[in-house]
Wavefront OBJ file of the C-alpha trace (Angstrom):
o trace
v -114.314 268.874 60.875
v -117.526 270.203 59.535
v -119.642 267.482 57.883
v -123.203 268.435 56.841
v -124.265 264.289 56.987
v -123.653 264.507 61.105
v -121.831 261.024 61.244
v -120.190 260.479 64.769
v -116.393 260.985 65.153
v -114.438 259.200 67.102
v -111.679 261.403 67.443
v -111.759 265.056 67.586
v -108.979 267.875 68.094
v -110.103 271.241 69.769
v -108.056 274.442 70.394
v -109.116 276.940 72.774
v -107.261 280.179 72.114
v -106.810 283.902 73.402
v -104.856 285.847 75.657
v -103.675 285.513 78.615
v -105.900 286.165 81.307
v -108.945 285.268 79.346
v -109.480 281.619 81.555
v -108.180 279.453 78.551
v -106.756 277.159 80.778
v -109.543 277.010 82.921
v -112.224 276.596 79.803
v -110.120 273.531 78.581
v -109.545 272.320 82.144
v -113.508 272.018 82.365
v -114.025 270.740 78.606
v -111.584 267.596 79.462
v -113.568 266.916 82.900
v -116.648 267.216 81.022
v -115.331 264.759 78.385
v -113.968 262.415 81.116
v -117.370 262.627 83.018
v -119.201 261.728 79.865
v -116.712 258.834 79.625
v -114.410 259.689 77.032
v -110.948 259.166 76.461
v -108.986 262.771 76.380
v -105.322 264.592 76.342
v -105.324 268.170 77.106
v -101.813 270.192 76.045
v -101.110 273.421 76.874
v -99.049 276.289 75.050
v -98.422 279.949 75.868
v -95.742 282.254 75.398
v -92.916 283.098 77.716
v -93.986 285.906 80.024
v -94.678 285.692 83.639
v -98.374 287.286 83.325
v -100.678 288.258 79.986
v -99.262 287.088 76.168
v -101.191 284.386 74.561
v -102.584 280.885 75.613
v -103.821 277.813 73.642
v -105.606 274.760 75.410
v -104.798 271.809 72.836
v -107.386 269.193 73.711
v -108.264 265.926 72.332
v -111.135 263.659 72.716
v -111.521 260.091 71.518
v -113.524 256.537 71.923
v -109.728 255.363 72.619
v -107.026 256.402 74.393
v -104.638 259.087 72.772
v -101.459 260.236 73.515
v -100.677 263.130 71.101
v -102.238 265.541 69.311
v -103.209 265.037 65.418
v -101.613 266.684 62.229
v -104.913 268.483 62.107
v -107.156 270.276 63.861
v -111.162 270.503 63.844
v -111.917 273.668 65.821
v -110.185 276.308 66.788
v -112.226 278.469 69.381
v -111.113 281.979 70.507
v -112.095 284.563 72.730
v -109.750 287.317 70.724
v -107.323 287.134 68.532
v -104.281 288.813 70.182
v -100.831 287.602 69.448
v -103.184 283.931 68.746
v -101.331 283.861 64.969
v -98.298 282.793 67.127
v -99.869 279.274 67.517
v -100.108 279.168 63.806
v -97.325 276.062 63.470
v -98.803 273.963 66.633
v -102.536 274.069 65.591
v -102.714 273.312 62.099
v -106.227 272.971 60.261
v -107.371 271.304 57.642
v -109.639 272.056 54.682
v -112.620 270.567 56.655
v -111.531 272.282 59.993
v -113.855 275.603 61.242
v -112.429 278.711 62.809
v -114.633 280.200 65.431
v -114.263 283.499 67.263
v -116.268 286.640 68.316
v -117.614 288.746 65.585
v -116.276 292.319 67.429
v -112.182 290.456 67.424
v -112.567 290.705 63.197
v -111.829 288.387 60.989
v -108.769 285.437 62.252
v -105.489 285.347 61.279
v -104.352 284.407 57.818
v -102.398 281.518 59.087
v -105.725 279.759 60.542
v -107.522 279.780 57.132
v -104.791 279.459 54.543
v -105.623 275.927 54.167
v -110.044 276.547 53.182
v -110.994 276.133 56.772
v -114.287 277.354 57.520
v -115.046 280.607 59.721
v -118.215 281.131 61.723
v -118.294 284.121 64.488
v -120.755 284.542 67.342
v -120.753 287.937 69.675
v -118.979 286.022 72.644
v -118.174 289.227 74.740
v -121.684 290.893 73.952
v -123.528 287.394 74.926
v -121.415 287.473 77.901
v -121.922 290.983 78.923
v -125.721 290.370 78.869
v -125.281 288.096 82.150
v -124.268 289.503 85.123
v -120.726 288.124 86.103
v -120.707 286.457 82.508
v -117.264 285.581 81.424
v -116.663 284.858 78.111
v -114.597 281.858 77.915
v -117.980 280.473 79.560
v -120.116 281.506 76.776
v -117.081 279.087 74.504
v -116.797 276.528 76.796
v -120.710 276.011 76.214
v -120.797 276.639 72.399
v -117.936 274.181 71.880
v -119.802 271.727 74.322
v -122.693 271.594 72.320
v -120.742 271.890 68.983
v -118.990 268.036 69.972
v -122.459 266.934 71.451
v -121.246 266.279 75.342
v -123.954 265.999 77.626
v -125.330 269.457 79.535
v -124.940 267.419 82.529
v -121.554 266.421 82.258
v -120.945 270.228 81.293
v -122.553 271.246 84.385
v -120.904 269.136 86.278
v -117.444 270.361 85.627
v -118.041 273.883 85.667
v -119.228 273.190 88.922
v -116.992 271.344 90.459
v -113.780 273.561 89.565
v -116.186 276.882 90.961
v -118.221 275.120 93.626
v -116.506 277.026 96.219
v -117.410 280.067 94.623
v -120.677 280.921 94.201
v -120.462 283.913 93.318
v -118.882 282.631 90.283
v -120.534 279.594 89.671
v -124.050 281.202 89.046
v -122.722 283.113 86.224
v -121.130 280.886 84.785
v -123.352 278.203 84.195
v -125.635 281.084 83.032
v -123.102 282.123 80.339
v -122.517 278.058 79.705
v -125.968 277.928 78.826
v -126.211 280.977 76.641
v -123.344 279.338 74.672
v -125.245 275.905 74.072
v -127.895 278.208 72.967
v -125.471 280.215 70.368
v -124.466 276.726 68.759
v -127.826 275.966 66.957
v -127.256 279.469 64.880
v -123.772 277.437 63.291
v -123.616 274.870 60.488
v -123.644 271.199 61.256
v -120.524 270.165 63.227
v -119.069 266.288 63.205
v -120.457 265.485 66.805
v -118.557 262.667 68.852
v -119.726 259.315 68.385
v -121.398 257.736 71.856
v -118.604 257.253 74.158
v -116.842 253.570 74.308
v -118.381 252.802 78.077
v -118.102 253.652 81.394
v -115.320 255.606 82.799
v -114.843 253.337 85.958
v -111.076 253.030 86.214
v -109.932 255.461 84.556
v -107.805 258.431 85.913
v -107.556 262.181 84.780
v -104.224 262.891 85.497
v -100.732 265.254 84.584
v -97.545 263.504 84.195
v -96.008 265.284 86.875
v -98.873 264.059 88.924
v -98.190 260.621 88.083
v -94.471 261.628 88.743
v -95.335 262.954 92.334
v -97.427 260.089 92.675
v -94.799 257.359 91.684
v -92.245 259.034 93.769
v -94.282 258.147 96.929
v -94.784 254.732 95.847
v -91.562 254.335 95.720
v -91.117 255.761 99.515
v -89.655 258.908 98.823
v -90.634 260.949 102.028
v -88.174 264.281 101.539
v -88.318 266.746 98.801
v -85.897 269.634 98.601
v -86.813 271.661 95.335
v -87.075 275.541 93.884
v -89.908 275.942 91.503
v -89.039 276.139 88.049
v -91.319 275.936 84.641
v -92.708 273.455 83.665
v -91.740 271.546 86.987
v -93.447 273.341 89.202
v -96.918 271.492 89.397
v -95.300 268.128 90.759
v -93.962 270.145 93.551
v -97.187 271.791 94.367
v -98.986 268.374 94.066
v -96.187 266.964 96.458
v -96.230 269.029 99.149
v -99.994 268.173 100.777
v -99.192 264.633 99.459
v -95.660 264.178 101.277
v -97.606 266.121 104.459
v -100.048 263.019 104.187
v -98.223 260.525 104.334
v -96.078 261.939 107.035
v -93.735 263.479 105.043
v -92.085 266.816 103.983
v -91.053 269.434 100.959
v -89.188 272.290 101.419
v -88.758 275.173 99.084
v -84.996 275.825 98.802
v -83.718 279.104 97.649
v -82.150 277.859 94.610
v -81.192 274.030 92.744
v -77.718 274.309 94.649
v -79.318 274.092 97.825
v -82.118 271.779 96.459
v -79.984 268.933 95.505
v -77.737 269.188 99.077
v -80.364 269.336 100.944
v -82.043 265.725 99.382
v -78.591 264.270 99.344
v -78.114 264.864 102.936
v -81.740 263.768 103.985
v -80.930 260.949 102.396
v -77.572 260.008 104.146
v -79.426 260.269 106.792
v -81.772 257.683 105.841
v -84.818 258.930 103.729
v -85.702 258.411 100.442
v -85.075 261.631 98.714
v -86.152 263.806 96.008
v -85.927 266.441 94.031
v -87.646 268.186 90.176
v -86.092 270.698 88.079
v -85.775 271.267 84.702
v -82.613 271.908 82.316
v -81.076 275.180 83.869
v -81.631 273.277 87.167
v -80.194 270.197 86.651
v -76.863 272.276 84.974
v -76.452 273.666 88.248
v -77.167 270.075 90.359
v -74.481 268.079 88.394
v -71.247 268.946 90.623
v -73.564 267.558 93.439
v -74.985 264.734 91.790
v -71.080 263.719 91.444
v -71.061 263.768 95.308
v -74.294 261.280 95.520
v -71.955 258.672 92.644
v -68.702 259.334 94.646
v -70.761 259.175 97.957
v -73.302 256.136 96.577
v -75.792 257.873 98.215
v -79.060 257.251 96.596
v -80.945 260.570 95.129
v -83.493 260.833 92.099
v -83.392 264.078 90.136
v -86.579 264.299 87.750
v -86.206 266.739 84.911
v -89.101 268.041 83.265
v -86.847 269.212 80.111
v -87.946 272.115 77.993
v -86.770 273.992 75.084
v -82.843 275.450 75.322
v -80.137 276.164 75.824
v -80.298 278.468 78.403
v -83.484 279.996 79.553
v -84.669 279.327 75.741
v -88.408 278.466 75.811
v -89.490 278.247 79.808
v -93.218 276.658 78.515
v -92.467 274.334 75.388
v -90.995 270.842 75.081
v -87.746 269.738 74.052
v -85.645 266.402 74.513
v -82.957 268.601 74.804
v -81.060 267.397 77.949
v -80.357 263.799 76.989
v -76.479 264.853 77.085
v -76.093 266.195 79.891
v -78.488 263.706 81.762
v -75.732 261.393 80.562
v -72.705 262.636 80.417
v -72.870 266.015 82.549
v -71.206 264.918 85.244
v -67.192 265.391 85.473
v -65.043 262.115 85.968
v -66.382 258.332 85.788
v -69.399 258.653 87.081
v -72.208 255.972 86.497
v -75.617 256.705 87.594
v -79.025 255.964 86.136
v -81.120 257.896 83.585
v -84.553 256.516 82.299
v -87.328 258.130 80.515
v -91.193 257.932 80.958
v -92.774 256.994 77.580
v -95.843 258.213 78.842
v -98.347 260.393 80.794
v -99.668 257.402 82.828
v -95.977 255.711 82.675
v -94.661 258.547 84.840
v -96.236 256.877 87.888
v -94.132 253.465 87.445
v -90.915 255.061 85.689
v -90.246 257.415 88.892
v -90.860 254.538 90.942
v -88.761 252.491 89.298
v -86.258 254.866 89.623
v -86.452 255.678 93.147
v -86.295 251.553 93.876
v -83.160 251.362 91.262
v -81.605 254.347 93.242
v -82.154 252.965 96.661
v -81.363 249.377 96.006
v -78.062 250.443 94.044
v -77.034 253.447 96.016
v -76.672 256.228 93.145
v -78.296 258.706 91.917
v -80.881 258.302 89.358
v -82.309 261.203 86.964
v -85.535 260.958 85.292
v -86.132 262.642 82.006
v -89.348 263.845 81.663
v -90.222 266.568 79.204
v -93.288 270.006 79.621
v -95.171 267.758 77.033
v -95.659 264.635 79.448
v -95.269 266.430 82.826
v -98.363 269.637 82.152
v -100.713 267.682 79.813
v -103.676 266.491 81.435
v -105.159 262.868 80.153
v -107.737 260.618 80.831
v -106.319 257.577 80.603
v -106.791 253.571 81.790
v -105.295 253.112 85.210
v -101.686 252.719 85.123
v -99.594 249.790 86.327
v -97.812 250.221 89.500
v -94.245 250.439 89.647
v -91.445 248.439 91.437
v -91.909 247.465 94.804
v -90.120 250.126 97.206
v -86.647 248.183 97.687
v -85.022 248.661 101.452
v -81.518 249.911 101.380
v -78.536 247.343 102.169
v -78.748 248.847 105.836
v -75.462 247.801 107.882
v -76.084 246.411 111.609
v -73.736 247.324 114.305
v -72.724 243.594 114.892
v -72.604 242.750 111.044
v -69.006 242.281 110.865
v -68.462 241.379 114.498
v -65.607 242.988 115.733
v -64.411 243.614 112.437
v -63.967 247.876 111.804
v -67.337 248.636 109.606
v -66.368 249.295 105.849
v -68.785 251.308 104.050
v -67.479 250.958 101.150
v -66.565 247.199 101.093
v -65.456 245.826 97.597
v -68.365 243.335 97.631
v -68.778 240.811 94.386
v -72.345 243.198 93.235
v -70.326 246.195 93.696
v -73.589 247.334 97.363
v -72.239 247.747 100.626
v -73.612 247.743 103.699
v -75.266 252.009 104.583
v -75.542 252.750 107.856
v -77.651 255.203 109.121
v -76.119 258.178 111.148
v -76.145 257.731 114.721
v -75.483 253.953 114.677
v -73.053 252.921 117.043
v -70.110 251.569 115.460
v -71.006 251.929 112.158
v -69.461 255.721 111.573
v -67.776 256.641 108.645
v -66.910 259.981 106.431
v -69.106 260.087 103.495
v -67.572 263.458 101.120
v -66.663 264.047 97.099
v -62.926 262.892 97.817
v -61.446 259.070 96.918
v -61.515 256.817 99.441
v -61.124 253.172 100.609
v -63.633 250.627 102.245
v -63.997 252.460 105.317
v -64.484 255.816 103.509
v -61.044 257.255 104.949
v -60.177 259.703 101.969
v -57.455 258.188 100.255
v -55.088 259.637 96.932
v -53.544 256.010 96.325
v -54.051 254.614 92.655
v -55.518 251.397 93.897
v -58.139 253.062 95.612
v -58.717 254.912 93.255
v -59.466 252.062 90.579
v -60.913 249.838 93.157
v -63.743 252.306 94.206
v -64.310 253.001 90.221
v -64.836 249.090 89.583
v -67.172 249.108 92.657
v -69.421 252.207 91.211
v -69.717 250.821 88.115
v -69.953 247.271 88.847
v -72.997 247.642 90.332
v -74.754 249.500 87.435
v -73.634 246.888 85.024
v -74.233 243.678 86.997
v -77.721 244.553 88.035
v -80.736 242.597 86.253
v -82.655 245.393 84.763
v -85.530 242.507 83.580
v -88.473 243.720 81.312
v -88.777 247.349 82.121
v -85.722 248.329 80.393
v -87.909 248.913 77.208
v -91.016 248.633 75.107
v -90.805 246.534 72.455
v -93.556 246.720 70.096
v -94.400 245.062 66.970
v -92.476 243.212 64.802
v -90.909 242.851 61.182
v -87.438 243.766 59.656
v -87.757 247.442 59.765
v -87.191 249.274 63.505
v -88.099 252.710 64.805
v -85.985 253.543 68.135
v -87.289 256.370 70.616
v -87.815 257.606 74.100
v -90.298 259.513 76.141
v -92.788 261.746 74.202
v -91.987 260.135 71.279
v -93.364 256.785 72.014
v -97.212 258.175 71.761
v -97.008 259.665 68.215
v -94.991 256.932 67.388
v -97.029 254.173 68.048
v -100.133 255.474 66.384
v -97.924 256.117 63.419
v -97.075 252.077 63.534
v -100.588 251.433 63.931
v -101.288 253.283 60.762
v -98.654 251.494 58.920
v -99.489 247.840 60.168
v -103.331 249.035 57.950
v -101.424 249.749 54.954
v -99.568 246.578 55.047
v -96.429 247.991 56.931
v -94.480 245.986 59.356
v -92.510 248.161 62.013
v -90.861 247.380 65.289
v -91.391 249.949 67.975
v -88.773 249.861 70.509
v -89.002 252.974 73.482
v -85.843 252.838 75.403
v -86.881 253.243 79.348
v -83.625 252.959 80.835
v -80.756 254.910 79.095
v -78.178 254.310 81.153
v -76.600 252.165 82.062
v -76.828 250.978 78.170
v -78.044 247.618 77.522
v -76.500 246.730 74.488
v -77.074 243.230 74.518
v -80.605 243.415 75.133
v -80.897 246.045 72.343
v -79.307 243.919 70.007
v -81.684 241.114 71.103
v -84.730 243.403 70.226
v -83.550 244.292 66.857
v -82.481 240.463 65.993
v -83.701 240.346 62.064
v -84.279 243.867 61.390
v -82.214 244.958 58.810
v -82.288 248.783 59.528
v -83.437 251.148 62.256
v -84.792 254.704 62.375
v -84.152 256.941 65.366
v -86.745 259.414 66.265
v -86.245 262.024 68.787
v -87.110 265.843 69.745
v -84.164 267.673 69.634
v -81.633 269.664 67.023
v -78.989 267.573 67.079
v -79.161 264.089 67.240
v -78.584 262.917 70.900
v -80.503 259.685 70.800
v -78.603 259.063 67.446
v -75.158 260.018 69.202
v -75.736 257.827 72.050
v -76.814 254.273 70.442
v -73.542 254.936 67.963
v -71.317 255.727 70.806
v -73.025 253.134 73.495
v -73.913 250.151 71.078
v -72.308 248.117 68.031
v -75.442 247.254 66.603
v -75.676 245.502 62.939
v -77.978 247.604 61.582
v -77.546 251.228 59.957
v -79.237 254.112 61.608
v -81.021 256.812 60.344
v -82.232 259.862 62.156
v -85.651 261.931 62.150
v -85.887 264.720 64.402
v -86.614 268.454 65.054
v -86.241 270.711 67.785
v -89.105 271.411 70.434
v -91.658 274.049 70.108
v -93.699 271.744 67.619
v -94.618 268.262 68.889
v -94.468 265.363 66.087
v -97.435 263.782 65.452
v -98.747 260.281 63.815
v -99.269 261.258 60.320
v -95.714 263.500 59.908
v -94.330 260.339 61.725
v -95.999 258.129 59.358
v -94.994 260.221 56.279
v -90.756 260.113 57.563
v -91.224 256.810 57.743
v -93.060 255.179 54.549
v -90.310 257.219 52.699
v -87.488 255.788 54.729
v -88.800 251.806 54.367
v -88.439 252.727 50.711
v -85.378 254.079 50.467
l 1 2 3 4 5 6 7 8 9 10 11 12 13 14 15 16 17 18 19 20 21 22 23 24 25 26 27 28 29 30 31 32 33 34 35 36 37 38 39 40 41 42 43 44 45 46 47 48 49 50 51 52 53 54 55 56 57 58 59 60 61 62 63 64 65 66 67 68 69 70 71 72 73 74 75 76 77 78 79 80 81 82 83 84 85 86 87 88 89 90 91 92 93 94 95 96 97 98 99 100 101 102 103 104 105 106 107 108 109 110 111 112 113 114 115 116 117 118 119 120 121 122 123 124 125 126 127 128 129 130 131 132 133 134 135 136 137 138 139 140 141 142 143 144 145 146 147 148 149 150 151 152 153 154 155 156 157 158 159 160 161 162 163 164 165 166 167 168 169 170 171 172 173 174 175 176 177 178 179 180 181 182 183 184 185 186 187 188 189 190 191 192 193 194 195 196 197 198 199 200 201 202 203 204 205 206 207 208 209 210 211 212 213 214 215 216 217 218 219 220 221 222 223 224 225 226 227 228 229 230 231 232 233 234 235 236 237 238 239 240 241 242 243 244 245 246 247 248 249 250 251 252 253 254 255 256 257 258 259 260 261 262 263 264 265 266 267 268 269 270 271 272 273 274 275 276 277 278 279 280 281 282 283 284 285 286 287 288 289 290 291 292 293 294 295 296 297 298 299 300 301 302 303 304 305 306 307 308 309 310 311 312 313 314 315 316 317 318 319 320 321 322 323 324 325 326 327 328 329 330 331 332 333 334 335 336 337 338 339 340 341 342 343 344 345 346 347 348 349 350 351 352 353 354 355 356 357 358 359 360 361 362 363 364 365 366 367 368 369 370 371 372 373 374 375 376 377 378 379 380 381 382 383 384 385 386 387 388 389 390 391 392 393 394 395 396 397 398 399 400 401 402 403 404 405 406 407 408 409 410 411 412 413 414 415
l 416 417 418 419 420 421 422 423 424 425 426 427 428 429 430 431 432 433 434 435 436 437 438 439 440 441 442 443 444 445 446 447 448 449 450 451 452 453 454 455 456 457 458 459 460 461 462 463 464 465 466 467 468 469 470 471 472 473 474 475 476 477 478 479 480 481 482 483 484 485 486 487 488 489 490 491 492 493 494 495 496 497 498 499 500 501 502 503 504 505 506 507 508 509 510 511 512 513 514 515 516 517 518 519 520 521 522 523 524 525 526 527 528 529 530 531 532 533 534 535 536 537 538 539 540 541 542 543 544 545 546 547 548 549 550 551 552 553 554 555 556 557 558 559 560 561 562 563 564 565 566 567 568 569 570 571 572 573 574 575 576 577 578 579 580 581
C-alpha cells in the first residue's frame, strides 16, 4: 500500500499483469528470485486465460519476513504492461483503498474494476522508456520500477535477470539496461511501503513448484518409470522428471494419450519398477477402468492429479478441488486404493513419497490429489521434511514355499502376498482384471470372489497409517476440517483468530482414504462443532466425512468453486460468524 511515513512492511502482494506474450511470467519469475536472493520469504501464483497462445496473464506474487502460503484479500500493486482483456483478473486481484495501480501512460487509464475501491493510479511511459534501449523489453523496464518500488537490492535484481538470460547475451544486455531505466522511473512516483529488512539469511531454503516437489518426492520414493501425456497444469512435473528420471538411471515416456499412460506404468511395474504417472481430471476419468486392473491386480501404481477447474475441459489453467469424488469413488466395483492430499507446496515432496512407499508396501494403487494452485506456484520456502523411507515390495523367492505351487495371491493374516518378478523360475502366475484365487487362476466361484475382496481391503484397513495421516493444529472446542490448498489460507486465518482471543482446531486430512474414523474422532475429542472448508461447488469433503465417519459433532460447510482462491481474511470472516452462531 502507499504510505507517505515509509515504515517497512513485512508482507507485500504484487500483481504483474498484461497480455500474453508480454514476458509476465518471466518478469515475476525474476522478481521472486530476486526476493529469494535478497533472502525473503515468497509465493508466486500464476493466472491466465484458456487459450493455447496470446489472451491475458497475471503473475500473483507475494513477499514476506515469513513464510506464506496464499495470497492476501488485498493487493498493494498491480503493475501492467497494457491493459488488454487485464479487467478479467478483476475478482483474483482485489485492491484496497491504500493499494496503487500502475501502468503505461499510452495503455489509458485502468479498468474500472482495479480502482472501484480508491486505489491510487500512477502511469510511467513503459513502452516509450523501453523503446529508447536497443532490445529494451518492457516488462524489463516493470520488473525494475517494481524492484525499486519494494526496495530489493539492485544486486539481487541483477542477479536474477541474469541468471534466467545468461545464456543469452544478446538479451541480457538489454535487459539489465531497461532494468535500470525502470529503477530510475521509480523516484518520479509517490512514496511506496518498502519491505522491511529481510528476516536472515536464505541458507536452507528452497525455491520450488509443487509439482517439482512432486517429481522430486516421487524419486525419493524410488519411482524409476514414468508413462504420462502432457496435460495443463500437469505438465511441468513431467518436464522436470524426465532429465531427473534420466539421472538417476531412469526413464519417462510420452504416451499418446492417459489410456496408454496408465498401462504402460502398470505393466512396468509388474515387472518390477516403481511406477508413475500425472494427469489431471479429464485424465484420470479416462485412467479409472485401469486403475481397477492395478486393485484387482494389487499391482502397485501412483496416479498424481494436479486437479483443475471442471467438469469437462472447464478451466485448463485455474484451481479446483473438484475431483475428490471420483479420486474416491470412480472406480467400478469394491475397489480400495489410496488417495491423500498434499497440504502444501513444500509437502508435495513427502506426500508423493509417502504415497509411492504406501503403494509399494501395500500393493495398490495410490492417487495423489494435487490441485494447479499447489503444483504451478513457485515458493520460497524452509526446506521440507523428507518423506517415508522407500519400502521394498513383499518380493516372493523361488524356494519360499518349498515345493509348495507359488500363490500370488495367498490369503495372508495383513491381507500382502508374496510379488514375484517376471522371469522368476517357479514363481509364474496370470496377473489380469478377472477374479481369481491364490494362485491367480481366474476363477467365477463366490468364495473367491469374497475371499480376494477381504484380502484387498484388509490390507488398506489393517495398515498403521501413524502420524502422517493428518495435521492437527491448535486446539479448543471449535474445529475447522480441510485438505490440500486449503490448509495455507486456513492456518493464517487460525492464526488471526488465536490474536483476537479465538480458539480453533485445524485439522488437514492427508490421507483420505482409506478413512480413519477413529483417529478423526480422536482429533476432534471435546470440540463441540466442526466447519468443513473446501474448493469446490458441491460439498465433497462435506459428503465424504458424513458418509465415511459417525462423528459427534455437527458439520457445517464453507466452500466455493475454483477460479478464486480463499484467502485468510474471507476465511477468517466465515468463520468468526460461524463460532457465533
Amino acid at each position: 500500500m502507499t504510505n507517505p511515513s515509509n515504515s517497512a512492511a513485512t508482507s507485500v502482494a504484487i500483481a504483474l499483469a498484461g497480455s500474453g506474450g508480454a514476458g509476465i511470467m518471466t518478469a515475476g519469475n525474476m522478481l521472486l528470485e530476486a526476493a529469494a536472493s535478497a533472502g525473503y520469504y515468497a509465493l508466486m501464483t500464476r493466472s491466465s486465460g484458456p487459450q493455447i497462445r496470446g489472451g491475458e496473464a497475471a503473475a500473483m506474487l507475494r513477499i514476506a519476513t515469513h513464510p506464506v502460503e496464499c495470497m492476501p484479500a488485498g493487493f498493494d500493486l498491480l503493475a501492467a504492461v497494457d491493459w488488454e482483456n487485464v479487467h478479467r483478473f478483476g475478482a483474483e486481484i482485489p485492491l484496497g483503498a491504500g493499494g496503487l495501480v500502475l501502468g503505461d501512460e499510452a495503455e489509458g487509464a485502468p479498468p474500472a474494476v482495479f480502482t472501484a475501491s480508491g486505489a491510487a493510479i500512477a502511469a510511467l511511459p513503459l513502452a516509450a522508456i523501453a523503446r529508447g534501449i536497443p532490445g529494451g523489453r518492457p516488462n524489463m523496464v516493470l520488473l525494475g520500477l517494481v524492484g525499486a518500488l519494494l526496495g530489493l537490492p539492485e544486486d539481487a535484481m541483477h542477479e536474477a535477470v541474469s541468471r534466467t538470460l545468461g545464456k543469452r547475451p544478446a538479451a541480457l544486455e538489454p535487459s539489465l539496461a531497461a532494468l535500470a531505466a525502470g529503477r530510475s522511473a521509480a523516484g518520479s512516483l509517490q512514496p511506496f511501503t518498502p519491505l522491511a529488512p529481510p528476516p536472515g539469511s536464505a541458507a536452507g531454503r528452497w525455491l520450488i513448484t509443487g509439482n517439482e516437489a512432486a517429481g522430486l518426492g516421487a524419486l525419493q520414493g524410488g519411482v524409476r518409470f514414468v508413462a504420462a501425456y502432457p496435460i495443463t497444469p500437469a505438465t511441468e512435473m513431467l518436464e522436470w522428471l524426465s532429465p531427473s528420471l534420466e539421472s538417476v538411471g531412469g526413464v519417462l515416456v510420452q504416451a499418446e494419450d492417459e489410456l496408454a499412460s496408465i498401462n504402460m506404468a502398470i505393466g512396468a511395474s509388474y515387472g518390477g519398477v516403481p511406477s508413475l504417472t500425472a494427469t489431471s481430471g479429464p485424465g484420470l476419468a479416462l485412467m479409472l477402468e485401469s486403475l481397477g486392473l492395478a486393485v484387482a491386480s494389487e499391482t502397485p501404481i501412483v496416479v498424481v492429479d494436479i486437479m483443475r477447474v471442471g467438469p469437462s475441459t472447464g478451466i485448463p489453467t485455474k484451481s479446483e478441488q473438484g475431483d475428490l469424488d471420483i479420486a474416491l469413488h470412480g472406480l467400478h466395483g469394491d475397489a480400495p486404493h489410496l488417495v491423500l492430499a498434499p497440504n502444501g507446496v513444500g509437502d508435495a515432496l513427502a506426500t508423493t513419497q509417502w504415497a509411492v512407499t504406501l503403494a509399494e508396501s501395500l500393493q495398490c494403487p495410490a492417487i495423489v490429489l494435487s490441485d494447479q494452485f499447489l503444483g504451478q506456484a513457485r515458493a520460497v520456502i524452509d526446506r521440507p521434511a523428507a518423506g517415508a523411507s522407500p519400502a521394498a515390495r513383499d518380493v516372493a523367492a523361488a524356494a519360499a514355499e518349498g515345493d509348495a505351487p507359488y500363490r500370488r495371491y495367498a490369503l495372508t493374516d495383513s491381507g500382502i502376498s508374496p510379488m514375484a518378478i517376471p522371469g522368476t523360475a517357479g514363481v509364474t502366475y496370470t496377473a489380469d482384471g478377472l477374479e481369481h484365487g491364490e494362485r491367480g487362476t481366474p476363477s467365477s466361484q463366490f468364495t473367491d470372489h469374497a475371499a480376494q475382496l477381504d484380502k484387498r481391503l484388509r490390507k488398506l484397513a489393517d495398515h498403521d497409517y501413524g502420524e502422517r495421516w493428518a495435521d492437527l493444529e491448535g486446539e479448543g472446542d471449535l474445529a475447522v476440517i480441510t485438505f490440500g490448498s486449503c490448509t495455507g489460507p486456513l492456518r493464517e486465518a487460525l492464526a488471526l483468530a488465536y490474536e483476537r482471543g479465538l480458539a480453533v482446531r485445524l485439522v488437514s486430512l492427508r490421507l483420505l482414504a482409506p478413512a480413519q474414523p477413529a483417529r478423526l474422532a480422536a482429533a476432534l475429542a471435546g470440540v463441540r462443532k466442526a466447519l468443513v472448508l473446501e474448493q469446490n461447488h458441491s460439498g465433497q469433503l462435506l459428503r465424504h466425512l458424513k458418509s465415511s465417519f459417525d462423528l459427534p459433532v455437527p458439520l457445517a460447510s464453507l466452500r466455493k468453486p475454483g477460479g478464486q482462491q480463499f484467502n485468510a481474511a474471507e476465511i477468517l470472516r466465515h468463520v468468526v460468524e460461524w463460532s457465533a452462531a
